[in-house]
C-alpha positions as CSV (number, residue, x, y, z in Angstrom):
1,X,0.0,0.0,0.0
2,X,1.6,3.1,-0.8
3,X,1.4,6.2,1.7
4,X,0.8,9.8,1.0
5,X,1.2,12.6,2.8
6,X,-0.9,15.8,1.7
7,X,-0.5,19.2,2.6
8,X,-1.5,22.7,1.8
9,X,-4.1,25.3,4.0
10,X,-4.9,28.0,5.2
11,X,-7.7,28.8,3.3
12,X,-10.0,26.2,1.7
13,X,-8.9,26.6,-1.6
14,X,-5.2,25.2,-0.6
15,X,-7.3,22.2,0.9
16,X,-10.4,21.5,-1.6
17,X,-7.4,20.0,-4.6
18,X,-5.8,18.1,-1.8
19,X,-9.5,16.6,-1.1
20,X,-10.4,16.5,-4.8
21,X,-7.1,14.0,-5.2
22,X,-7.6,12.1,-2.2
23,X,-11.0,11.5,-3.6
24,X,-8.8,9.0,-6.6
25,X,-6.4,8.5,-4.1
26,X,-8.5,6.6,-1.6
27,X,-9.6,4.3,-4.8
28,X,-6.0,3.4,-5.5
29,X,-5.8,2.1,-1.9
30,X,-3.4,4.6,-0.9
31,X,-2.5,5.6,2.9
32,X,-3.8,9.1,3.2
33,X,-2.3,11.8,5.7
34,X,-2.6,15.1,6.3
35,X,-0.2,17.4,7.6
36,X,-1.3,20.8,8.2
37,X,-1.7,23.9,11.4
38,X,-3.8,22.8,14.2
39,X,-7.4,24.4,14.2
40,X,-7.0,25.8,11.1
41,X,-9.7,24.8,8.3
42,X,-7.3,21.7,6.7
43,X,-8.2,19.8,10.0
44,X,-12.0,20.7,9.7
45,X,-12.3,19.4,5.9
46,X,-9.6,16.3,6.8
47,X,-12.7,15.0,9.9
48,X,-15.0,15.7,7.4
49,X,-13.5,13.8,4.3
50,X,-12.5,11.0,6.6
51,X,-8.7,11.8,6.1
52,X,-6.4,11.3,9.1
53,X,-5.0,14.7,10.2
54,X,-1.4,15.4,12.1
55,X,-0.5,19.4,13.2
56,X,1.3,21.9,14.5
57,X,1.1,25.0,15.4
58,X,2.6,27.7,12.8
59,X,1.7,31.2,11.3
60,X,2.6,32.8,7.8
61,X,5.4,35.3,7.5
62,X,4.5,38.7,8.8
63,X,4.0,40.9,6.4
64,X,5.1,44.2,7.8
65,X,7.9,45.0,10.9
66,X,6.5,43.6,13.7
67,X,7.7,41.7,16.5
68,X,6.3,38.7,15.4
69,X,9.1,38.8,12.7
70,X,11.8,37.6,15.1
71,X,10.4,35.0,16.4
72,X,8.8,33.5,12.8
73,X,12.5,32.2,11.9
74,X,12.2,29.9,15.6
75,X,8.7,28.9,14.6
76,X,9.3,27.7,11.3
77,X,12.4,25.9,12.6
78,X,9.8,24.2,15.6
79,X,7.1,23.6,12.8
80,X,9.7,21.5,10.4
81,X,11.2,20.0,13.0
82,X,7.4,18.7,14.1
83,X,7.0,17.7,10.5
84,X,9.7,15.5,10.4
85,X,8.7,13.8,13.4
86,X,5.2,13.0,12.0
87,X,7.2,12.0,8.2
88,X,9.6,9.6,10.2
89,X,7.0,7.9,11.7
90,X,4.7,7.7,8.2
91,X,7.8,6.6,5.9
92,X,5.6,8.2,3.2
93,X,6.2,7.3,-0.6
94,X,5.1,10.2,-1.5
95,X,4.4,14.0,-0.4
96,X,2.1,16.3,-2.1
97,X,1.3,20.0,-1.3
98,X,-0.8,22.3,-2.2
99,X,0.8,25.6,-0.7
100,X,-0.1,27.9,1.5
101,X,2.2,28.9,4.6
102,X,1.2,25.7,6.0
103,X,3.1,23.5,3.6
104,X,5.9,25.0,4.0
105,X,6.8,23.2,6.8
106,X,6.2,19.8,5.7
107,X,8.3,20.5,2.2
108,X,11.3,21.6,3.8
109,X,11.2,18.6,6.4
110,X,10.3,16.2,3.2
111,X,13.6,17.3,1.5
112,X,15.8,17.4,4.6
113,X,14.6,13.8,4.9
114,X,14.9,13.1,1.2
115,X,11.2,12.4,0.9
116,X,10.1,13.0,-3.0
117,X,7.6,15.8,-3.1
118,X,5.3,17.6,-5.3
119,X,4.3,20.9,-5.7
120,X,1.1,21.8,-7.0
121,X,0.6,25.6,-7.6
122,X,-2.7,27.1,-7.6
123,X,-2.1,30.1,-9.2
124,X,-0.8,32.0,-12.0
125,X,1.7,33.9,-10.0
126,X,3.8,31.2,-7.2
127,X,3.4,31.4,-3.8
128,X,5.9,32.2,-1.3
129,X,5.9,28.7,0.0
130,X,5.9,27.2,-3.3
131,X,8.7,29.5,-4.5
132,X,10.9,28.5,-1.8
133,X,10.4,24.8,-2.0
134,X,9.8,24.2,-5.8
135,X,13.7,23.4,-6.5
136,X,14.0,20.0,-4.9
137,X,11.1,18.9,-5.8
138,X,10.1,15.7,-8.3
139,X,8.3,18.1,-10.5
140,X,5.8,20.6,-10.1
141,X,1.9,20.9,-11.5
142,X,0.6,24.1,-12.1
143,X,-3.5,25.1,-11.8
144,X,-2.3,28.1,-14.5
145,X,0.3,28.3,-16.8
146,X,3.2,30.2,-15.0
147,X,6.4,31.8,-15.1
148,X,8.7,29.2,-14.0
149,X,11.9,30.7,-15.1
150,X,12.9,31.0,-11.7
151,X,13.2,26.7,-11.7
152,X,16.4,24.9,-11.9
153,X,16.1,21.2,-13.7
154,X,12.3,20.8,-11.8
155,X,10.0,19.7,-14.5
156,X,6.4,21.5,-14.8
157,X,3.3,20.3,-16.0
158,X,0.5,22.3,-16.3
159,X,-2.9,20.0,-15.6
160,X,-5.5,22.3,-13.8
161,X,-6.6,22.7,-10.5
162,X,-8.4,19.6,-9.5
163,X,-11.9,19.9,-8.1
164,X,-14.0,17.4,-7.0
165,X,-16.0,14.8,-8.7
166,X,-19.3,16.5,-7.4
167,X,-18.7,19.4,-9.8
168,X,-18.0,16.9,-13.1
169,X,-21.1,14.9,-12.1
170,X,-23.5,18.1,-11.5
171,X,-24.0,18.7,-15.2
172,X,-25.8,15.1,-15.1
173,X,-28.1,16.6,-12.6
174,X,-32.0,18.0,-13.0
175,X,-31.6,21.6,-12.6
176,X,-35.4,21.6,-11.8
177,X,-34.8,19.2,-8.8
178,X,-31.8,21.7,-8.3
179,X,-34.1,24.9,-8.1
180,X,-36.8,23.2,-6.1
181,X,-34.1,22.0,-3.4
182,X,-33.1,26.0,-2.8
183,X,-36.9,27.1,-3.4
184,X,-35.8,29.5,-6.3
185,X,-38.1,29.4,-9.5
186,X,-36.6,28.3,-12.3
187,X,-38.1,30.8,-14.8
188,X,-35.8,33.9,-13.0
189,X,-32.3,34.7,-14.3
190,X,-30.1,33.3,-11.3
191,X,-27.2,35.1,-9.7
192,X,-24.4,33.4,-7.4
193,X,-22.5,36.0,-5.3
194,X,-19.4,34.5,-3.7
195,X,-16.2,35.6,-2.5
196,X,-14.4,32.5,-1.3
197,X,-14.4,30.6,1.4
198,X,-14.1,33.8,4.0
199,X,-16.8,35.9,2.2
200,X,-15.9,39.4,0.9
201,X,-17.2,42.6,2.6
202,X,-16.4,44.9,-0.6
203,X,-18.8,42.5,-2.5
204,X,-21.2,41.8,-0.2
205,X,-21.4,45.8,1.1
206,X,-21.9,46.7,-2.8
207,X,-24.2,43.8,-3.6
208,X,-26.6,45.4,-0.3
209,X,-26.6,48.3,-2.0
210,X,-28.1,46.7,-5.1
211,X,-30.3,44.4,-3.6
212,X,-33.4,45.9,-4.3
213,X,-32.8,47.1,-7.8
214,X,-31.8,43.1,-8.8
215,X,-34.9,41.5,-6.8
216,X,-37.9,44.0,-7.4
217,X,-37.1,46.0,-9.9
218,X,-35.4,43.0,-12.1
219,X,-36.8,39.9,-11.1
220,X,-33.5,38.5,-10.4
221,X,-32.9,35.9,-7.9
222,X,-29.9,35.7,-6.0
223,X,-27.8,33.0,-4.3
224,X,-25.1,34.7,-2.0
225,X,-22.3,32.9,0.2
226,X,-21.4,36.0,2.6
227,X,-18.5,34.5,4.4
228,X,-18.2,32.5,8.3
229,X,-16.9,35.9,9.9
230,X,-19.5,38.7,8.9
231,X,-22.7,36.5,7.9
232,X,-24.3,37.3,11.5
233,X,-23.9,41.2,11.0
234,X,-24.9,41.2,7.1
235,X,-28.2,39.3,7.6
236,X,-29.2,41.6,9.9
237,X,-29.2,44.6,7.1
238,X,-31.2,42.8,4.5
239,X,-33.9,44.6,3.3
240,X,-37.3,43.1,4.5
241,X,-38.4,43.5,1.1
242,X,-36.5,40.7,-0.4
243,X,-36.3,39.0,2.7
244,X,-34.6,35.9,0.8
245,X,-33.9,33.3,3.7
246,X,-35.8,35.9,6.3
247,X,-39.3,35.0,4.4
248,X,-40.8,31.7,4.3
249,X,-39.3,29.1,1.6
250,X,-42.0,29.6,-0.5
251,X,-41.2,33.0,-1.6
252,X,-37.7,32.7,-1.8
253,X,-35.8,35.4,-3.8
254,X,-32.6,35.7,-2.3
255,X,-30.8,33.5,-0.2
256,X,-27.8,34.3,2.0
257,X,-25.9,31.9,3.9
258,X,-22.2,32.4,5.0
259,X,-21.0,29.0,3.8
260,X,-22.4,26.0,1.0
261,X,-21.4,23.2,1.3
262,X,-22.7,21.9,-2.3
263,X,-21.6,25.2,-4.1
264,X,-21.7,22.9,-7.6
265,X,-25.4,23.1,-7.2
266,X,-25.3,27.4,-6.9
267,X,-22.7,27.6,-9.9
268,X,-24.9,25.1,-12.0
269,X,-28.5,26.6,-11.8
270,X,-26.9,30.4,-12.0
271,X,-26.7,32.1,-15.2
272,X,-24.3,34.6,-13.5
273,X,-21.6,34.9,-11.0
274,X,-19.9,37.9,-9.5
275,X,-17.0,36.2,-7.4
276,X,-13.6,37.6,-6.4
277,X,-10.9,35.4,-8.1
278,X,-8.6,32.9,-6.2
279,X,-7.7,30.3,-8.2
280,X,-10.4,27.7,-7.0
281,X,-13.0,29.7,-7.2
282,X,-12.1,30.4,-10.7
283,X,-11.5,26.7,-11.5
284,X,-14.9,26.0,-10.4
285,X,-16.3,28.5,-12.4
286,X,-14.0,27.7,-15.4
287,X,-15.0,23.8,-15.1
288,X,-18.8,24.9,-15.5
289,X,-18.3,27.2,-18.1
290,X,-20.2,29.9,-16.5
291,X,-20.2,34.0,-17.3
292,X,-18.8,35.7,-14.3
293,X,-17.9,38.9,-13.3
294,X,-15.0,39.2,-11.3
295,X,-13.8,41.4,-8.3
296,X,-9.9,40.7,-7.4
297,X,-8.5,40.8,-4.3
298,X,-6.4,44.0,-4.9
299,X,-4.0,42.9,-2.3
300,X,-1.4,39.9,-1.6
301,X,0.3,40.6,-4.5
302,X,-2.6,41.2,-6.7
303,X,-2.5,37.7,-8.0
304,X,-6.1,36.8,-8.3
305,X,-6.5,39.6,-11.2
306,X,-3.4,37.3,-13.1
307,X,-5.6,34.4,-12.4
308,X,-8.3,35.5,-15.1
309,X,-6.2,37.9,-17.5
310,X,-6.4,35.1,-20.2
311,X,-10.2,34.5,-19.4
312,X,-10.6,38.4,-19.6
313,X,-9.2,39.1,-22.7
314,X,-11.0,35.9,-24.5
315,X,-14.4,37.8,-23.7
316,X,-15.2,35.0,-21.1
317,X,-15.5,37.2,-18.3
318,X,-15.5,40.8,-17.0
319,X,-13.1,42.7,-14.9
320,X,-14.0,45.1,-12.3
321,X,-11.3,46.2,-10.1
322,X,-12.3,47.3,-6.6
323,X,-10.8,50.6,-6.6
324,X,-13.1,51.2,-9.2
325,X,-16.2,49.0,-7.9
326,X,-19.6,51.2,-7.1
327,X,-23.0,49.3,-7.1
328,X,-23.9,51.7,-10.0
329,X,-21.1,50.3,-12.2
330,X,-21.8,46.6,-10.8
331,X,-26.0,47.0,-11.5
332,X,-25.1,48.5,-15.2
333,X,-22.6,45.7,-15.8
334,X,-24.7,43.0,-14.6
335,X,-28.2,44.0,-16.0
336,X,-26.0,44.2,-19.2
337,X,-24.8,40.9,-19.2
338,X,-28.0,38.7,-18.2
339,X,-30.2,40.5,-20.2
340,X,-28.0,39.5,-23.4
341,X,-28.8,35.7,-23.9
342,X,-26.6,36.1,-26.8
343,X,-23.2,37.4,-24.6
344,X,-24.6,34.9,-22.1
345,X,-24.3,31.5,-24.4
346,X,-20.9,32.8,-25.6
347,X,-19.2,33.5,-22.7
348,X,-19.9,30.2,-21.7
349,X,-18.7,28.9,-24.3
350,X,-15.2,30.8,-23.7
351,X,-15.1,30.2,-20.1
352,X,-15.5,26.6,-20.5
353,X,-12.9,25.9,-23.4
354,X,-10.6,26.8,-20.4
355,X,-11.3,23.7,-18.5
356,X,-9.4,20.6,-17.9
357,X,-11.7,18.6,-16.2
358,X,-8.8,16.1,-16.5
359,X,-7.0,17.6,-13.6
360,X,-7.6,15.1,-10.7
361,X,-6.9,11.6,-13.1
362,X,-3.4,13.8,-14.2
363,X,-2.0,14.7,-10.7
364,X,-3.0,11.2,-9.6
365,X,-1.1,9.7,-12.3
366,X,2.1,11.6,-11.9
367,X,2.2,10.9,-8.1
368,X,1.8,7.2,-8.5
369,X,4.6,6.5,-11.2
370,X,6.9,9.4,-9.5
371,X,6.4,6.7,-6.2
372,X,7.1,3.7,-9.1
373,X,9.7,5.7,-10.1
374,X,8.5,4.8,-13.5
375,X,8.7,7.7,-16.6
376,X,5.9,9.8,-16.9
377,X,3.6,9.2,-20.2
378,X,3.8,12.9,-21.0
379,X,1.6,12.1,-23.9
380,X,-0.8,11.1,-22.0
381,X,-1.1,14.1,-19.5
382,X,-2.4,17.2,-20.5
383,X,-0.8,20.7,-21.0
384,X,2.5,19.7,-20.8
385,X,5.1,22.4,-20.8
């Protein structure tokens, strides 16, 4: 049997790849673990997706001059020192990261140890982690293509971001069944408002603002994931006119809640999304060819605007950059969007020609002959570089 380690978090779109995998994985009667920061959201979705879970306690490098910057260097040292107690006692075959501060750890201890390792990176633009760790590993996958100048002798395929097999299967799904599960009516144009996994309060404050102009005044519905940390404080400001999950099912309009856990189902009945663009959030979107508009996080680098430049410039989707986000310009833009079948069908069409729905079957593939130390069927694998 072989053994994998996983590892990547912070966020849950460092964590949702590592459970698409370990979806395949499991099938291939692999050993599953998890190594990630103690209370953070990897452990959550690890109980969850029955994957054992092994942590630490560690924090990403401080990004300004703080105190906290003296004593990272210790921490890190304590954190890779925990990892390779945990990879000494596995003997893993294999160890595959997602990135995130939290992998950072567990890569440096798998090379120290002279564990092979893969790094998968999410984005167009690498992260720190992955930055630091990519020379030394046995090759690196790549959600976007990417600069990868920066790499020695590592080699680079580009496969996708893997999702899970809940969002190939949806489009084999009724979307009436679909519509009648969420009490929206099927006849309305359909909206999905998300900005990750924590929510975004520029989108949400500006799609409050709109609220009434989409529901009443447009007979647009509206399915919106607000976010754990300001759900409780945004609910309370909805408008009793559209009420949404205030009012009775019956007369559902718009529905917030601050977390889905069967997002496939909001992306598939939605005709629209307005999102922000990490690189999961745009895979998913990407894999169901949907029109979106998209909101970047302006900050960290501004890599989530590099994440849909190519998507952009196709004509599959629509930039608006938050310094320049009102809820006049985001009403105009959407109302001319959904009310243009036409633009609707075609940006589909764009979006979706992005895909690679592949992406899971790929990675899976290249960890299991790098353990059999076998050559890889590049052939076989798609968008090789």
């Amino acid at each position: 049997m072989k053994k994998i380690v996983l590892c990547g978090g912070g966020t849950g779109g460092h964590v949702f790849p590592n459970i698409a995998i370990s979806e395949l994985l499991k099938k291939q009667e692999c050993d599953l673990f998890y190594i990630g920061v103690n209370g953070k959201i990897e452990e959550k979705l690890c109980e969850e997706n029955s994957i054992d879970f092994y942590g630490y306690e560690f924090s990403g490098f401080p990004r300004k001059l703080r105190k906290e910057i003296l004593i990272w260097p210790f921490n890190l040292l304590k954190a890779v020192s925990k990892a390779k107690v945990y990879l000494k006692h596995f003997k893993p075959d294999m160890v595959f990261g997602t990135g995130g501060y939290s992998s950072a750890p567990v890569f440096i201890a798998a090379k120290r140890l002279n564990i092979p390792y893969i790094v998968h990176n999410l984005d167009v633009r690498f992260g720190l982690a992955n930055k630091l760790c990519a020379n030394g590993a046995s090759c690196i996958t790549l959600g976007f293509p990417a600069n990868s100048d920066f790499l020695k002798d590592t080699s680079c395929f580009v496969t996708g971001n893997p999702v899970r097999k809940t969002f190939i299967d949806i489009e084999n799904e009724d979307k009436e069944l679909i519509f009648k599960e969420f009490n929206l009516d099927p006849k309305k144009k359909t909206i999905f408002v998300i900005g990750g996994s924590q929510g975004a309060n520029a989108i949400n404050e500006t799609i409050l603002e709109i609220l009434k102009e989409l529901i009443l005044d447009n007979n647009i519905q509206i399915i919106h994931q607000t976010g754990e940390t300001s759900h409780e404080a945004f609910s309370k400001r909805i408008p009793a006119s559209v009420g949404g999950g205030l009012k009775p099912a019956s007369i559902t309009n718009y529905i917030a809640k601050p977390f889905f856990d069967n997002p496939e189902k909001c992306y598939y009945v939605s005709d629209l999304i307005i999102s922000r663009s990490g690189a999961m959030t745009t895979t998913e979107i990407i894999t169901l060819g949907k029109p979106a508009i998209f909101i970047p996080y302006p900050f960290a680098g501004n890599h989530q605007e590099a994440n849909i430049t190519h998507l952009v410039e196709a004509g599959g989707a629509v930039l608006l950059r938050q310094k320049e986000f009102t809820g006049k310009l985001l009403l105009g833009t959407i109302l001319e969007i959904i009310n243009d079948e036409d633009r609707l069908n075609k940006m589909s069409k764009i979006t979706k020609s992005f895909a690679k729905p592949n992406a899971r079957e790929d990675i899976v593939k290249l960890i299991l002959e790098t353990i059999d130390k076998k050559d890889s069927d590049i052939e076989n694998l798609t968008g090789v570089i």
